[in-house]
C-alpha positions as CSV (number, residue, x, y, z in Angstrom):
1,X,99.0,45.6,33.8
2,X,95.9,47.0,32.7
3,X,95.7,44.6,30.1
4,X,94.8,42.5,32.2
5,X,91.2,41.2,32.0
6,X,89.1,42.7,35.4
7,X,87.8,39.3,36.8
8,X,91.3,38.0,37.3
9,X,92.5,40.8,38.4
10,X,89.2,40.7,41.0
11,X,90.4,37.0,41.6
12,X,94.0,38.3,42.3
13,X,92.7,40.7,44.7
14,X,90.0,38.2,46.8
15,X,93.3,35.8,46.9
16,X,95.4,39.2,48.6
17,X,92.5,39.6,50.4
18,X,92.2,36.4,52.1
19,X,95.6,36.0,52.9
20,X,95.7,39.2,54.4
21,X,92.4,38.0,56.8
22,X,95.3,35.0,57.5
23,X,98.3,37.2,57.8
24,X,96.0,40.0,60.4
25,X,97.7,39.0,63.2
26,X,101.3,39.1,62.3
27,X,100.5,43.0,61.0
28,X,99.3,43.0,65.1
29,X,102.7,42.0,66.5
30,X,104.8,44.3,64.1
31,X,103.1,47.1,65.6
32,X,104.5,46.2,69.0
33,X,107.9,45.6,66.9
34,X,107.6,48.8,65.1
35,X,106.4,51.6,67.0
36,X,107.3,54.3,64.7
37,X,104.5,52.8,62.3
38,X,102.4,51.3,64.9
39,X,99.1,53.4,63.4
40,X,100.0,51.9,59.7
41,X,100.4,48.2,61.2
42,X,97.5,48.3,63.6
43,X,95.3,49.3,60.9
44,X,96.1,46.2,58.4
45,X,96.2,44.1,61.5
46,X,91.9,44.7,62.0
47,X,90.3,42.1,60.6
48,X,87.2,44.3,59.9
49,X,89.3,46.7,57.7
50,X,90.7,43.9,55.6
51,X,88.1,43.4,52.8
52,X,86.9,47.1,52.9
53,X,90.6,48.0,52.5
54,X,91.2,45.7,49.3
55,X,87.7,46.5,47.7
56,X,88.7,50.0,47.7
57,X,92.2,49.0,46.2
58,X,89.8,46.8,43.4
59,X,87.6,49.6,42.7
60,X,90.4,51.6,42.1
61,X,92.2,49.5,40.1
62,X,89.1,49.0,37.9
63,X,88.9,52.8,37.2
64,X,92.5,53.0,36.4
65,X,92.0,49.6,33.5
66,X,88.4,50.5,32.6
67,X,87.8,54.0,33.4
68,X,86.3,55.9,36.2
69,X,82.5,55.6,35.2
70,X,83.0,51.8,35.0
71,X,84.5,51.6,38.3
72,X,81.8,53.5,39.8
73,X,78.9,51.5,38.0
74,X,80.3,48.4,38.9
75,X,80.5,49.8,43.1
76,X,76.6,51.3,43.0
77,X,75.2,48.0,41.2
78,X,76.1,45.9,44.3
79,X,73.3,45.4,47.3
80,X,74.4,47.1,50.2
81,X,71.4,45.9,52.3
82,X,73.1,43.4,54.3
83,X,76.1,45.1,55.6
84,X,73.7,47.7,56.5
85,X,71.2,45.7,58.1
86,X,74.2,43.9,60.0
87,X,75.1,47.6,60.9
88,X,72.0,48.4,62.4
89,X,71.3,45.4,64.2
90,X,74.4,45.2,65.9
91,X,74.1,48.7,67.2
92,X,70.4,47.7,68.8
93,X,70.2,44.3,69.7
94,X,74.1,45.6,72.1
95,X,72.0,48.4,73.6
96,X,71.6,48.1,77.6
97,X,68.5,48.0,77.7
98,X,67.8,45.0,74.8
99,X,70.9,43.1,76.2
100,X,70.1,43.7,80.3
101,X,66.8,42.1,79.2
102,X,68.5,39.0,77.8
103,X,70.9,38.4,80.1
104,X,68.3,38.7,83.1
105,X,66.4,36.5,81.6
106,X,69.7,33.9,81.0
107,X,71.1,34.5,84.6
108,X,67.4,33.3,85.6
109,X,67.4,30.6,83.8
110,X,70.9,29.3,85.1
111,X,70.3,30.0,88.2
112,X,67.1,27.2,88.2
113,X,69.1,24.8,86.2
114,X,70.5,21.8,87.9
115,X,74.0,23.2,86.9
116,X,76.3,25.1,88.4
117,X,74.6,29.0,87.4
118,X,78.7,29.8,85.7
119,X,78.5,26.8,84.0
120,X,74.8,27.0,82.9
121,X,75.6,30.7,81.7
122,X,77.8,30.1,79.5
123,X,75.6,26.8,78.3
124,X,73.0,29.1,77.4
125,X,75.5,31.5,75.6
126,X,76.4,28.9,73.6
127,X,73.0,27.3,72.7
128,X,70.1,29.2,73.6
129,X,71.5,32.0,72.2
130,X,72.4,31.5,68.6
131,X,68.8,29.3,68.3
132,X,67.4,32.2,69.3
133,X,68.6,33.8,66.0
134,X,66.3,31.6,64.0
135,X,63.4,34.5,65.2
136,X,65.7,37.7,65.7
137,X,67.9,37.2,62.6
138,X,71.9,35.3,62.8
139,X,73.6,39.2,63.5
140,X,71.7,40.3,66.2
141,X,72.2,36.4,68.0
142,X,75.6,37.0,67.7
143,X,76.2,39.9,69.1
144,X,74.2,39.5,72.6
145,X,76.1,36.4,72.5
146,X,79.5,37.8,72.0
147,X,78.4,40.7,74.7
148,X,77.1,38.0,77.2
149,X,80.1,35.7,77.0
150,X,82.6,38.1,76.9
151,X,83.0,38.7,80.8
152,X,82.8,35.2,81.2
153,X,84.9,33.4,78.9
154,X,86.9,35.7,76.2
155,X,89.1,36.8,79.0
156,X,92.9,36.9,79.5
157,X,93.2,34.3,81.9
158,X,91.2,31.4,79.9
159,X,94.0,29.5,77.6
160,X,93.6,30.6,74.3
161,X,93.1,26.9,73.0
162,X,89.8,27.2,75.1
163,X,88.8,30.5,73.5
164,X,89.2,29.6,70.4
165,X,87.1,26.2,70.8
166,X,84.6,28.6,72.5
167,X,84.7,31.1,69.4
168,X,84.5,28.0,67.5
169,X,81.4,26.5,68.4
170,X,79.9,30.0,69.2
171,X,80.5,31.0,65.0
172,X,79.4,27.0,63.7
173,X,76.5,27.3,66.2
174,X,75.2,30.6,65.2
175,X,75.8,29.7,61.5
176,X,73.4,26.7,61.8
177,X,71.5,28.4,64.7
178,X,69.4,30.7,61.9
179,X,68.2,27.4,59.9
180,X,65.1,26.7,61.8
181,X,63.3,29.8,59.8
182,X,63.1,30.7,56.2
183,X,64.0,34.0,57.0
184,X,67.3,34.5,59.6
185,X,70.7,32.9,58.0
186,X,71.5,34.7,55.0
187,X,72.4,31.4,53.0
188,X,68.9,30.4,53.6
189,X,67.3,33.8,52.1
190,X,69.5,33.7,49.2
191,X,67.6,30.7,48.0
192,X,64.3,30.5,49.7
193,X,62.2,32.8,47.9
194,X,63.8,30.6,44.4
195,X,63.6,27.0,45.4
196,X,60.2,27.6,47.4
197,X,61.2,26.8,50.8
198,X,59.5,28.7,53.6
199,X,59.9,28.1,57.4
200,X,58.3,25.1,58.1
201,X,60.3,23.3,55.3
202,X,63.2,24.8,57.1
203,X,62.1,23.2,60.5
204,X,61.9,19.9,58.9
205,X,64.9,19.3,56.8
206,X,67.4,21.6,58.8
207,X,66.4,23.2,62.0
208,X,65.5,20.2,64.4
209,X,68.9,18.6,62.7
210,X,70.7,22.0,63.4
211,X,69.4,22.2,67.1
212,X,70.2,19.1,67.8
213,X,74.2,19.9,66.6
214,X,74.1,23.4,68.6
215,X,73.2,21.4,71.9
216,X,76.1,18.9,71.4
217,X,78.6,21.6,70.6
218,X,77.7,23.7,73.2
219,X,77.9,20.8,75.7
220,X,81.6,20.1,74.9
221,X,82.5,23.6,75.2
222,X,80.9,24.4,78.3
223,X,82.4,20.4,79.7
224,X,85.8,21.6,78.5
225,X,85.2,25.6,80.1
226,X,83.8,24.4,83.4
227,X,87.1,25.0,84.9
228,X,87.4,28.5,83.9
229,X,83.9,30.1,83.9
230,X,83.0,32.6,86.3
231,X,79.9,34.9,86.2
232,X,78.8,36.3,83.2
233,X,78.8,39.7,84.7
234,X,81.7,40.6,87.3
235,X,79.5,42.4,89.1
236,X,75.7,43.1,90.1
237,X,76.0,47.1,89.4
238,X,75.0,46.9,85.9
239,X,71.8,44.4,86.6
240,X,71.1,46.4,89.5
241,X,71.1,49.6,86.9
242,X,69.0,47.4,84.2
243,X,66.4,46.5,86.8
244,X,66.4,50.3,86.7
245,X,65.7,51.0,83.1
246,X,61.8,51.6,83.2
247,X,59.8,49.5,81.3
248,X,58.2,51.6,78.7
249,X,62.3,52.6,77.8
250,X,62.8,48.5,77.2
251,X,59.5,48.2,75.8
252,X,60.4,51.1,72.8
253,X,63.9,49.1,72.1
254,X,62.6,45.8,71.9
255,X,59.7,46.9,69.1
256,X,62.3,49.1,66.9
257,X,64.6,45.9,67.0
258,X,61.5,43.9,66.0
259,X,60.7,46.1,63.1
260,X,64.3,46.3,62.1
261,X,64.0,42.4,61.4
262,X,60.6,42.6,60.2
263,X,61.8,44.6,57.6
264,X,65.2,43.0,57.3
265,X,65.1,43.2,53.5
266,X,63.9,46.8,53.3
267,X,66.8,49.5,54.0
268,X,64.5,52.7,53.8
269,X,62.4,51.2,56.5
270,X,65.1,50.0,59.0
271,X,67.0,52.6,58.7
272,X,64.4,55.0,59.3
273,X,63.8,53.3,62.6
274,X,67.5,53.5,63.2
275,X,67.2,56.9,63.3
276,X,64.0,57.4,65.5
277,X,66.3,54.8,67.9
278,X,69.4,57.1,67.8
279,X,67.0,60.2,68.6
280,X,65.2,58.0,71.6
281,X,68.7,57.0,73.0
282,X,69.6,60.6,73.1
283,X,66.2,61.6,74.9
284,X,66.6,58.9,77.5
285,X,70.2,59.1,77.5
286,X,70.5,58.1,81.6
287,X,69.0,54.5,80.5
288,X,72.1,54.2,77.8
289,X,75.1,52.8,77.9
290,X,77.6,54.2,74.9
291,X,76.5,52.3,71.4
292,X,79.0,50.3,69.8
293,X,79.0,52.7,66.9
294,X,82.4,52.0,66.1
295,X,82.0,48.3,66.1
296,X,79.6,47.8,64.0
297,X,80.8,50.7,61.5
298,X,83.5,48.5,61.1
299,X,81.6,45.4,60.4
300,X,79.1,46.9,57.9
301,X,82.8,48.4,55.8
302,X,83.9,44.6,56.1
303,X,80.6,43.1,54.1
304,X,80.5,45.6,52.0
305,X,84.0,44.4,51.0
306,X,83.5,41.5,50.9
307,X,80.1,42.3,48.9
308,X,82.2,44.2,46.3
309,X,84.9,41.4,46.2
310,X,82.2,38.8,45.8
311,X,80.6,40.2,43.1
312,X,83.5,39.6,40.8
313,X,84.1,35.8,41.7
314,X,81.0,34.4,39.9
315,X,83.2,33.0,37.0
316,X,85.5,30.6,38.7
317,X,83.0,29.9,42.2
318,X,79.6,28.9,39.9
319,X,81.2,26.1,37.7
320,X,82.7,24.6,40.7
321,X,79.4,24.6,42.2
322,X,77.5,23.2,39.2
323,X,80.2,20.4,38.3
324,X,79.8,18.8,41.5
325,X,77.6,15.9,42.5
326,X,75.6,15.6,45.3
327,X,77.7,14.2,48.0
328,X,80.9,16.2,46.9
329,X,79.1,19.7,46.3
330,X,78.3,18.9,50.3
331,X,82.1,18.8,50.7
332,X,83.0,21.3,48.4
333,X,80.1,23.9,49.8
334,X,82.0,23.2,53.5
335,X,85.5,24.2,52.1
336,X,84.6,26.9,49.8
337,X,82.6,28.7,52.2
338,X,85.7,29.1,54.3
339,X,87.0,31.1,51.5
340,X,83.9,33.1,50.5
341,X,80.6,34.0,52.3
342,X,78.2,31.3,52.5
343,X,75.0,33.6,51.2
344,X,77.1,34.4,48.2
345,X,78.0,30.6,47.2
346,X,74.0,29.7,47.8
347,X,73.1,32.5,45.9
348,X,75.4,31.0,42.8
349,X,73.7,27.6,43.5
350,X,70.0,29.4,42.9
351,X,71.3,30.6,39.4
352,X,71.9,27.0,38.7
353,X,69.6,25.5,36.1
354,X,67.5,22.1,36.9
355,X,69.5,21.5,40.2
356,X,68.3,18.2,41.7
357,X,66.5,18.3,45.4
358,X,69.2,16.5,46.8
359,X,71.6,18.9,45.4
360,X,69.9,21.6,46.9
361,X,70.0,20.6,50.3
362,X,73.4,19.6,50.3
363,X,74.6,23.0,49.0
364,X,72.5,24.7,51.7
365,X,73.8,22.1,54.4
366,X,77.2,22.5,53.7
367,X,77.2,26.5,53.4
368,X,75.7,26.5,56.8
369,X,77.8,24.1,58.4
370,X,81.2,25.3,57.3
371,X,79.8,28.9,58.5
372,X,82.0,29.0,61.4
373,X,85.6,28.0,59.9
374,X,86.9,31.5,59.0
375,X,85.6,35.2,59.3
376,X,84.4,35.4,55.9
377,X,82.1,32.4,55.9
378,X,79.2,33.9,57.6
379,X,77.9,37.6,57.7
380,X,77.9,37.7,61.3
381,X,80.9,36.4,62.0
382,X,83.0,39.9,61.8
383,X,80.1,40.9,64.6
384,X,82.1,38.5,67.0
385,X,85.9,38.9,66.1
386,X,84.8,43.0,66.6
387,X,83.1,42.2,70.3
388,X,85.5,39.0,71.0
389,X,88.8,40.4,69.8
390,X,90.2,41.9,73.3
391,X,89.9,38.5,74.9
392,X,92.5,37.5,72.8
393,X,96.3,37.5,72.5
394,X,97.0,41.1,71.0
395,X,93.7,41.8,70.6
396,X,93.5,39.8,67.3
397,X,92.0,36.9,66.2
398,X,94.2,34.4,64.6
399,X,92.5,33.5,61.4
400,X,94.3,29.8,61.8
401,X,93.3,29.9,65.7
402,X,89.3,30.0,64.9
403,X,89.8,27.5,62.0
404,X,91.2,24.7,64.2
405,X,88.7,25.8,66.9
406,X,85.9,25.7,64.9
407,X,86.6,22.1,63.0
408,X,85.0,20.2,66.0
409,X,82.1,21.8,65.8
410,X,81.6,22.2,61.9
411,X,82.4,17.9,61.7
412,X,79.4,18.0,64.3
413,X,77.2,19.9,62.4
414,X,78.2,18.4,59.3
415,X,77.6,14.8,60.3
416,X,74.0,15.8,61.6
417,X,72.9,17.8,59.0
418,X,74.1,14.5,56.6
419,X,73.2,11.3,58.7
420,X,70.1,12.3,60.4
């Protein structure tokens, strides 16, 4: 066994991995079957824990073929700034007085559309929302997303079909939703800074193509919903108590989340201001509502899974990438992504020596597009199966539920990023 050289063994282990992600469900339902073991089963049925779990199990493995100080030089070389950037904004952009602010200003915006307010709602949720990431960054979009269309949709009496072509288009739309800036979808930032492409290159070659997708997705979804939407909020207490927050209180959260994307890139910095927002929360703790601590812990151990995994796949994913011509690295950029994260299979295109322009944008186009088809395929994407996941039958995504949901969607955002 330990003969066997470490990036197959890597490769062995992302395979485990992902059929674990497809198998999280069934590990859900034997804890109902098996309640002896039900802690054991409903651990490997989270879909967050999946890639930490099996990262662990790699880096272990590693020190046991290679030796410990190997092992432990290969884990502290990775960059751990985007699971913990993820981590951060999560935890800030879901605090009540960030997310009362948004969904105010959503309600009042459906309640002047010519729409039924329900159906406008969830409309908004769908589209306004994730384009909003292009200026707050992909993570924090989807989680006051997930957090607004949770009461509304996610809910046990919508049919799952419907929940999973919601979760769908939410994922695909927030994937493609961050491509109107140089700076918000991590498969864009991977490559920007190499190939030269700042934000109003972005604009022109992707975003108004990508906005034009998230509208049409969003319309099906909410035409399809319209049956089965209800108010975004059950109730008016917890407006009522954000009309209460005072100013100055929302003011204070809405900079630190600011400077946490501002300095997306720079982990002393925003997590700095993470602190000075835990010790603020704690000083005006009557304007709080309890942080999703545990949530977004969760998340930030599943990228940095997947960030250890990924590091090891380099060898088999980058001579795919490079073989390919134009029109089938498009294709093949959709379907891979589904099996690896789309910043990590842009990055690999960047390494890739005299890559044509049209090349280029196809790789980015497809990574984006195919964002919403599994868990894996976009950073934020864990964010919503950790908000979204009691909505659903056993509290667990299927892995093969969101893939049919979100193939809709990723053919829309497909065609337009191609034909227009």
């Amino acid at each position: 066994m330990f003969n066997i050289p470490v990036e197959s063994m890597a490769a062995a282990i992302f395979g485990l991995a992902l059929a674990h992600t497809f198998a999280a469900k069934q590990f859900e339902r034997l804890s109902h079957r098996f309640p002896r073991h039900a802690g054991l089963f409903h651990l490997l049925g989270e879909v967050e824990v999946v890639f930490g779990f099996w990262a662990i199990v790699l880096i272990a493995l590693m020190a046991l073929a290679s030796g410990g100080e190997a092992a432990l030089q290969y884990a502290e070389s990775r960059n751990y700034t985007e699971p913990l950037f993820v981590f951060v904004v999560m935890v800030i952009a879901a605090s009540k007085p960030v997310l009362a602010t948004v969904m105010s200003t959503v309600n009042t915006l459906a309640r002047w559309a010519p729409l039924p307010t329900p159906l406008a709602t969830a409309w908004l949720g769908l589209a306004a929302v994730p384009l909003l990431g292009s200026l707050i960054t992909e993570p924090a979009a989807m989680t006051i997303a997930a957090l607004m269309l949770a009461p509304q949709i996610f809910r046990r009496h919508v049919p799952e079909g419907l929940k999973y072509l919601a979760l769908g288009v939410l994922f695909v739309n927030v994937s493609i939703g961050g491509t109107l800036t140089a700076y918000a979808a991590p498969p864009v930032l991977m490559v920007a800074a190499t190939w030269g492409w700042d934000s109003a290159f972005m604009f022109s070659h992707f975003g108004w193509k990508a906005a034009i997708a998230v509208l049409v997705n969003a319309s099906v979804a909410a035409f399809f919903l319209r049956q089965h939407l209800r108010p975004a909020l059950p109730g008016n207490d917890e407006l009522d108590a954000a009309a209460r927050v005072p100013l100055p209180v929302v003011a204070v959260h809405l900079l630190l989340l600011a400077g946490v994307v501002l300095f997306a890139h720079h982990p002393v910095i925003f997590l700095g201001l993470f602190l000075m927002f835990l010790g603020f929360t704690q000083a005006y703790a009557q304007h709080q509502s309890p942080l999703i601590l545990k949530e977004a812990l969760l998340v930030g151990f599943f990228l940095a899974g997947l960030v250890v995994l990924g590091g090891m796949q380099q060898w088999w994913l980058q001579p795919i990438v490079s073989n390919l011509e134009p029109l089938a690295l498009f294709l093949g950029a959709i379907g891979l992504t589904a099996i690896t994260d789309n910043a990590a299979l842009t990055y690999l295109g960047s390494l890739i020596v005299g890559i044509s322009d049209e090349s280029k944008y196809l790789l980015v186009a497809g990574a984006v597009a195919g964002g919403g088809l599994t868990v894996i395929a976009n950073a934020p994407n864990p964010a919503g199966v950790a908000l979204l996941k009691r909505g659903f039958a056993d509290e667990t995504v299927s892995a093969l539920g969101l893939l049919l949901g979100a193939l809709g969607p990723t053919a829309v955002a497909a065609l337009a990023l191609l034909l227009l």
